[in-house]
N, C-alpha and C positions, 0 to 999 in steps of 0.2 A: 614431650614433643611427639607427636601422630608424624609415621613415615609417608602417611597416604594423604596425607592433607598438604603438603609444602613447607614453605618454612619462609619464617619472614615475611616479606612484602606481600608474595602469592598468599599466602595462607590468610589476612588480613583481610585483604580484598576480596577472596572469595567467600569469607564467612559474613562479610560486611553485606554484598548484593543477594548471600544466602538469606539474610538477614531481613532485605530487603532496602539498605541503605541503598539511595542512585549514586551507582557508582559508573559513570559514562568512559571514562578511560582508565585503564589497568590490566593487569597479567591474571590470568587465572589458572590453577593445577588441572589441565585435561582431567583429570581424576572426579573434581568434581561436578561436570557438569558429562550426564551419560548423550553418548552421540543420537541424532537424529537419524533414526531409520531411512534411506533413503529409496525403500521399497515403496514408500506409499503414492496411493490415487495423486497425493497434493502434490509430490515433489516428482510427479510424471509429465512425461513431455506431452501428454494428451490432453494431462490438464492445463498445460500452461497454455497449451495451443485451445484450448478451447476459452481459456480466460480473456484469451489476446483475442479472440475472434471477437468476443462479447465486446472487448474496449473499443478494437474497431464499428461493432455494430452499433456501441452509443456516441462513437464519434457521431455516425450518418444520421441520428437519430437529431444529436444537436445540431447539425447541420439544417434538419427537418424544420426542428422548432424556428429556428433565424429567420424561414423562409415563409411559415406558413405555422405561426403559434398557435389559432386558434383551433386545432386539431384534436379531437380527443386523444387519438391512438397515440401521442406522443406525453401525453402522464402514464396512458396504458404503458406503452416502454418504458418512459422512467421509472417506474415503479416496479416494474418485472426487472429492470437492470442493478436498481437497487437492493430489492430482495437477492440476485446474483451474488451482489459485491460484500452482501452483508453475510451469505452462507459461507463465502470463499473467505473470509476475515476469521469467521470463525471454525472453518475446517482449520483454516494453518495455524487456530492460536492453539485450538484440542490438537495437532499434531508435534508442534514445537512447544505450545507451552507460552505463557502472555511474555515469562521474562526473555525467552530465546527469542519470541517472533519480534519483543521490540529492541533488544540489546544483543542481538546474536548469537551465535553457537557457542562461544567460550573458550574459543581454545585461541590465546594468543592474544591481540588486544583487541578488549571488548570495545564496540559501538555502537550507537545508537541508527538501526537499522532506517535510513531517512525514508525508503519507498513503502514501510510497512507502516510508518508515522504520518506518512501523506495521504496513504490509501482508507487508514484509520479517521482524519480530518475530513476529507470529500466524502466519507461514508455518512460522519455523523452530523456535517452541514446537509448532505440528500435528506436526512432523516427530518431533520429541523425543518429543510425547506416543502420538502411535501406530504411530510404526517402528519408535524406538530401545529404548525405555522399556519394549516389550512383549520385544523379543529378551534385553535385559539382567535379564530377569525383575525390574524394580524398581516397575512400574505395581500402586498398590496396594497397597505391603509394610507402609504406616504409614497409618494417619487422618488425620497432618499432609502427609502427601503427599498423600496423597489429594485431601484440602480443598483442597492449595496448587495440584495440576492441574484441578482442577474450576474455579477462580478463573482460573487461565492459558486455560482452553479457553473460557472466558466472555468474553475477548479478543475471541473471534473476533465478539461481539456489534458490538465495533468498527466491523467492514466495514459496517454499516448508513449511520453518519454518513459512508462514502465516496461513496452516492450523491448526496449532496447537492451534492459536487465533480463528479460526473458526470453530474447532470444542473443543471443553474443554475436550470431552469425549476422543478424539484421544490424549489429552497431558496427562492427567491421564492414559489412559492404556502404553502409551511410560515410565512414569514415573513408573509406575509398573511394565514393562519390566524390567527396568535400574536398580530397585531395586531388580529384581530377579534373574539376571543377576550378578551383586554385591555377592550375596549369593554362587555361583558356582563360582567364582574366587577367 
């Protein structure tokens, strides 16, 4: 029996996810998963703030489209927002690592990271909707497709409730809204 590895149940389950088995809830030996630097560009508050700028800037952007679709500049953004979201997915997976950025740090019980899972789906439906989708001449060919990517691209509405993880101070002051808000009705 290895003193550095655990023993028992720990030890199991983390040779299991070492392994690559999905193992979505369980204990794991801090031992073996080494900490995530918290030095870098990704896990900086510069970059979160610039990420959150970019989410709000493609809110305004889908906003744009609603009002006046036939616009070039607004595939010009979608595509520049995309290319954003696709560099930022893969800064944090080269920084954490594919199993950390989608099952977490390891220490204590592991989960399945759901903003990293969502951010990862809206990335590869952008991808489907304006790279593949336009080359394979199929954007468009039906009403029900049509409706069903307009539904998929409203997804991306999603990223908004990720500021709330990235910034704490923004979820506590909405909470205190909602609770003063409460008081007047």
């Amino acid at each position: 029996e290895d003193p550095d590895r655990g023993t028992g149940r720990e030890a199991t389950e983390a040779s299991a996810m070492r392994d690559g088995a999905p193992v979505i809830v369980g204990r794991t030996n801090s031992q073996d998963v080494p900490p995530v630097a918290k030095s870098s560009i990704v896990e900086g508050d510069s970059f979160q703030s610039l990420i959150g700028i970019v989410i709000v800037s493609n809110l305004f952007v889908i906003w744009g489209e609603t009002d006046a679709p036939h616009l070039l500049v607004w595939t010009i953004l979608d595509n520049a927002f995309l290319v954003i979201f696709i560099v930022e997915i893969i800064l944090r997976i080269r920084h954490r690592g594919f199993q950390r950025y989608i099952f977490g740090d390891g220490e204590g019980v592991v989960c399945v990271e759901h903003w990293h899972v969502l951010d990862c789906i809206i990335v590869t439906v952008g991808v489907l909707d304006l790279w593949l989708m336009p080359i394979f001449g199929t954007a468009g060919s039906s009403g029900h497709q049509t409706s069903f990517l307009r539904f998929l691209r409203l997804l991306r509405l999603l990223r908004l409730f990720r500021l709330f993880e990235m910034f704490p101070a923004l979820a506590s002051f909405i909470g205190a809204l909602k609770d003063m808000m409460g008081t007047f009705i």
